[in-house]
N, CA, C and O of each residue as an XYZ file, in Angstrom:
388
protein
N      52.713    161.051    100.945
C      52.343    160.364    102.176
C      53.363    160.615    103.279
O      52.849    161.200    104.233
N      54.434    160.393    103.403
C      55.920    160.703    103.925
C      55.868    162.172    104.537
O      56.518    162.365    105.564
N      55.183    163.165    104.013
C      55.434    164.223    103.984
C      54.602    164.462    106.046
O      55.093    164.889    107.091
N      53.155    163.876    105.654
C      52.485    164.081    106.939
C      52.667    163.081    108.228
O      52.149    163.117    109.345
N      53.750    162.036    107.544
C      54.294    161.165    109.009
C      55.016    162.131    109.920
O      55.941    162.911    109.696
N      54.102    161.763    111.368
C      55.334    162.282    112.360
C      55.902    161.447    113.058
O      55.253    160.943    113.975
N      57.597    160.954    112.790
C      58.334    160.626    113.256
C      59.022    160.661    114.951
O      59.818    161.549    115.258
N      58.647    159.722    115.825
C      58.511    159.621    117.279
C      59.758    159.088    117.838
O      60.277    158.225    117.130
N      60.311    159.349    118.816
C      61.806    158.999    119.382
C      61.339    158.032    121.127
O      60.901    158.741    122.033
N      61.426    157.165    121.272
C      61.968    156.688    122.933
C      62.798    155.943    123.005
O      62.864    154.901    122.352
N      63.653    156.364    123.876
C      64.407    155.764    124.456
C      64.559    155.381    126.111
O      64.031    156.138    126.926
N      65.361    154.079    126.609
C      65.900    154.106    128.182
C      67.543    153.924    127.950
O      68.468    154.169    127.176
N      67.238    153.387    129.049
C      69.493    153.137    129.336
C      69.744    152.335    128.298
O      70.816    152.591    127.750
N      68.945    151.183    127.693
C      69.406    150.360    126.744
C      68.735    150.070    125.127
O      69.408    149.419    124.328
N      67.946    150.379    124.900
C      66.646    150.731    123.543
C      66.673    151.757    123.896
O      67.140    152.422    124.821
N      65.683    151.935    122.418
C      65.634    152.858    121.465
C      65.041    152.580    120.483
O      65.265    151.552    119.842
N      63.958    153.655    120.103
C      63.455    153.423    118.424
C      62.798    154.586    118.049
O      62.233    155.321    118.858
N      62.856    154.805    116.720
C      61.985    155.828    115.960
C      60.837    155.633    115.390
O      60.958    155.155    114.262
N      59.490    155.861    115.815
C      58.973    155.317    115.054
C      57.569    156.493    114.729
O      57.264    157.599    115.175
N      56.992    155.569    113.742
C      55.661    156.370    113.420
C      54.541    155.838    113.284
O      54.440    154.908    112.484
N      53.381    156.291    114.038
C      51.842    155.580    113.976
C      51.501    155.995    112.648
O      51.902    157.021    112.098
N      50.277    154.616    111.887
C      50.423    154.778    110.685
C      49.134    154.940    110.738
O      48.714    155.251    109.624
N      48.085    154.854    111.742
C      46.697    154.616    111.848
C      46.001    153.189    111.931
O      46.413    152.212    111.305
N      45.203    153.184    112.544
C      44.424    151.597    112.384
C      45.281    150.545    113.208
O      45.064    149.343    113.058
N      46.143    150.956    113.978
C      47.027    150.001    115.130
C      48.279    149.615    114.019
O      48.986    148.611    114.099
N      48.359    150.583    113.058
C      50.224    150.323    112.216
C      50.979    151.281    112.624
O      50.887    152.502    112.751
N      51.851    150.365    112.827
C      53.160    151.177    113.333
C      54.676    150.904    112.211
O      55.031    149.779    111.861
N      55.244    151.935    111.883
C      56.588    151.844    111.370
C      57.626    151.633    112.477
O      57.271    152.089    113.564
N      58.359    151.274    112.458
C      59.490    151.426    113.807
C      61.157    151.310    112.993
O      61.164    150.893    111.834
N      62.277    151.627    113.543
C      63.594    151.433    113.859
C      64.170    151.267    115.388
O      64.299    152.105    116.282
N      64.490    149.757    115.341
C      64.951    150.457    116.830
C      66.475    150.211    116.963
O      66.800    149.666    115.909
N      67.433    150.336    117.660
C      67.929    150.092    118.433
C      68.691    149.803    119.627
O      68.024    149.785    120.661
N      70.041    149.552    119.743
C      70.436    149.183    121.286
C      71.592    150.165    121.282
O      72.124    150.369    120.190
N      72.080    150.835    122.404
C      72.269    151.824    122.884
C      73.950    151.542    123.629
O      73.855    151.607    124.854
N      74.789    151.377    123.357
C      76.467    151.441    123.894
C      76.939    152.461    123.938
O      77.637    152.893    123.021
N      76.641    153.218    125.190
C      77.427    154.424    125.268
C      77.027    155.893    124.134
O      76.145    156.736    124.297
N      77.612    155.826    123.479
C      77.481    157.030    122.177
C      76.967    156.308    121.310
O      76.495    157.005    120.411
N      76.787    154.884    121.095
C      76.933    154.438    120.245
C      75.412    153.860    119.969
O      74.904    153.381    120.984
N      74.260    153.798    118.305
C      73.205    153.112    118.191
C      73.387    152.286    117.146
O      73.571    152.552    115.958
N      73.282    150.734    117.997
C      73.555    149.889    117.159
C      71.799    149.580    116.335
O      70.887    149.009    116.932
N      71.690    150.139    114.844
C      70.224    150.347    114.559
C      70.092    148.165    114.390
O      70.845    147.600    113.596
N      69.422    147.621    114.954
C      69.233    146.267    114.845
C      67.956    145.867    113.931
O      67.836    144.709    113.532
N      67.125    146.749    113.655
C      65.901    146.493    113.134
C      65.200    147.679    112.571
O      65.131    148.712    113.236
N      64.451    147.553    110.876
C      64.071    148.570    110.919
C      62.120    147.775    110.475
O      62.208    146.563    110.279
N      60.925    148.216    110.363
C      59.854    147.452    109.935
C      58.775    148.582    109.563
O      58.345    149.518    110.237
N      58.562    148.273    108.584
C      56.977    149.310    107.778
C      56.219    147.807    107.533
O      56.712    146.754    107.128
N      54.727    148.147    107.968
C      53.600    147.089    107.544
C      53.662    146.844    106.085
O      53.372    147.910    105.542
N      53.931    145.840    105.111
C      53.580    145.701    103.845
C      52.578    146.913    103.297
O      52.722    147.377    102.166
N      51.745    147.289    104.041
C      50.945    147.804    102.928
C      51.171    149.329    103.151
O      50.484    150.279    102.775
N      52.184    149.300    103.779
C      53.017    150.708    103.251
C      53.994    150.469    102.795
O      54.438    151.505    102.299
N      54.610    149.707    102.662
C      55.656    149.832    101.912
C      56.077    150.376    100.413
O      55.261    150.484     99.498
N      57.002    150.590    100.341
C      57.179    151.773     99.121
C      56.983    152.829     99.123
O      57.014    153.323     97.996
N      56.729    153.639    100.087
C      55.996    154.920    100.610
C      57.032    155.851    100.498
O      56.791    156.946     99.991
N      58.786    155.412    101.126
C      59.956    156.214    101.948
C      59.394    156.308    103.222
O      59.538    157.433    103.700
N      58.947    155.707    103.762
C      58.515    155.216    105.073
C      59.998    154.939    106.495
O      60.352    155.353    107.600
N      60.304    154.155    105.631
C      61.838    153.557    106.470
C      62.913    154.375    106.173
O      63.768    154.576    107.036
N      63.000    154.914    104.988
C      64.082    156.127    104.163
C      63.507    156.995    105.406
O      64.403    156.797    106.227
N      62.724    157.692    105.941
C      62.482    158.711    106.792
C      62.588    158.284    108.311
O      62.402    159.174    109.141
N      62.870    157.005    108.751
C      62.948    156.344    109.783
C      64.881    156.896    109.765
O      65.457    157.575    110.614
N      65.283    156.472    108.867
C      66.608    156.465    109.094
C      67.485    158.185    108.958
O      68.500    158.545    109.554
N      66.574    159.027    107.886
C      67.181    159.825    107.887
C      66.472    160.800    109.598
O      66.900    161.863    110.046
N      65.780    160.274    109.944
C      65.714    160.509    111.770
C      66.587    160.457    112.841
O      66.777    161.117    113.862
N      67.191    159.211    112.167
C      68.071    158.367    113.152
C      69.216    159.172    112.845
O      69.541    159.918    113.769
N      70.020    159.244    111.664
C      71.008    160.534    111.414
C      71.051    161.486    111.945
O      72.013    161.823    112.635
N      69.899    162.255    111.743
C      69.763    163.877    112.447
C      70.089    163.536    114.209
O      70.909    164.233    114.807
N      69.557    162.723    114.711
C      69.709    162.588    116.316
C      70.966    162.316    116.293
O      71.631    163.047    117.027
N      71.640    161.397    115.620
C      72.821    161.300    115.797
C      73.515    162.612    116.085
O      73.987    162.936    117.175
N      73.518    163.181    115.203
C      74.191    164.575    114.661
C      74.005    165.077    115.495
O      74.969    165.262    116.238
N      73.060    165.456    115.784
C      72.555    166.336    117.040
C      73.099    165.819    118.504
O      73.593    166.658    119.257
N      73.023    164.630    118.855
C      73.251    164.559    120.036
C      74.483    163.437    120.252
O      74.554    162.541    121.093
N      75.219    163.726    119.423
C      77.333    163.160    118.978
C      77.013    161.974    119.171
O      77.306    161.476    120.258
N      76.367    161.236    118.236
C      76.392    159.651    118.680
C      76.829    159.258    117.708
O      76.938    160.000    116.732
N      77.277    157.748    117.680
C      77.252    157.412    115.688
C      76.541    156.065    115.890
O      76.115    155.544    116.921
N      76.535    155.677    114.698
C      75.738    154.568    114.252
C      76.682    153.460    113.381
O      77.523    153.515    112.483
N      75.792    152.063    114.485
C      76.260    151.202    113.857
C      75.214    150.246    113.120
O      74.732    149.273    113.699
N      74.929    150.552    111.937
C      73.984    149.847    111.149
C      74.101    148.429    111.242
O      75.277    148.121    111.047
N      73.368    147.420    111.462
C      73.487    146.110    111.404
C      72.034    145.165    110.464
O      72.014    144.062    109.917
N      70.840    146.374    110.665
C      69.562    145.913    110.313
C      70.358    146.219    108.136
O      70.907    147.205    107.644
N      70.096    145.225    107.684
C      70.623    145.121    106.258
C      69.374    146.683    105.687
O      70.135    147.495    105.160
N      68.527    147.014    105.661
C      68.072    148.112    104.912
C      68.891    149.599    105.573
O      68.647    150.641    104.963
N      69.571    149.657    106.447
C      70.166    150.867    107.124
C      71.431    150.612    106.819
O      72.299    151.486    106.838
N      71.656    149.328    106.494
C      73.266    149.396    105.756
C      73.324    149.776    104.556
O      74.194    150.580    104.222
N      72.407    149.277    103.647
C      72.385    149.788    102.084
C      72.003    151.425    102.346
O      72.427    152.183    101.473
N      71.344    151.959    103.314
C      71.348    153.353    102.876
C      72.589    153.780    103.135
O      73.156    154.392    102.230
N      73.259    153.576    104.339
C      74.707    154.120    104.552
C      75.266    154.158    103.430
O      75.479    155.277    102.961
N      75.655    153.016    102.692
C      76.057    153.025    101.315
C      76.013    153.952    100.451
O      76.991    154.470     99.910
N      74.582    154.280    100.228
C      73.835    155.433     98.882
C      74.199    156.856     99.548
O      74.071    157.920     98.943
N      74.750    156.718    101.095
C      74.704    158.254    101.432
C      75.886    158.393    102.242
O      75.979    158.420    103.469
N      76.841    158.483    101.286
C      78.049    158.789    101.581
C      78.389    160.281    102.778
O      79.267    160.629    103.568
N      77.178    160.738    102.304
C      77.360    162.490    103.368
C      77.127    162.193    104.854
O      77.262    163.104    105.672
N      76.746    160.819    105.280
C      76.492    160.187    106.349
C      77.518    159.853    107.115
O      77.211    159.329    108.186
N      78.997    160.042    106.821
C      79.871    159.016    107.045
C      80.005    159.684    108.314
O      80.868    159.166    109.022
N      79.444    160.628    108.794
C      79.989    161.516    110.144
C      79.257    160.824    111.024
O      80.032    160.589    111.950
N      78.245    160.377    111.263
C      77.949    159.979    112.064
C      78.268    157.999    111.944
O      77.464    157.326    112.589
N      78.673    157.713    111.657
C      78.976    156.028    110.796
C      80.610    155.897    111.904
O      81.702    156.464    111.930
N      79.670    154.427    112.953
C      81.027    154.145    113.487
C      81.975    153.571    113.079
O      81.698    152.549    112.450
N      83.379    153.892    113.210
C      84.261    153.070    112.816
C      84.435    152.103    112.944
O      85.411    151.575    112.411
């Protein structure tokens, strides 16, 4: 399922989120707030009846790559983007101090 999500980016001066239409008016999202270089991720949400999919696992490994790509780091605060930081130690480059 994961495989055919396409993963969507907007942002302004202050938000931000990644997200993906799921069909039928569902939406996955991550968003968050924006300090400089810095994305503080505040929230991440898949509808229950996707859940379990790697739905949000692909929300975040999104949010990484942009990082990477465009020198930002991340400050996880939403508790499911902190436990991945955790499991993915190869992350720490973009992970603010």
């Amino acid at each position: 399922m994961t495989k055919d999500i396409k993963i969507e980016f907007e942002e302004d001066n202050t938000r931000g989120r990644f997200f993906a239409d799921l069909g039928e008016g569902h939406v996955a999202e991550m968003t968050f707030v924006r300090n400089h270089n810095q994305m503080i991720i505040d929230h991440t949400r898949v509808p229950k009846q996707f859940e379990g999919q790697g739905i949000a696992a692909k929300l975040v490994v999104e949010g990484v790559e942009f990082a990477r790509k465009n020198r930002r780091k991340i400050v996880p605060v939403c508790s499911y983007v902190v436990v991945q930081f955790k499991r993915h130690k190869d992350w720490a480059d973009v992970l603010a101090a």
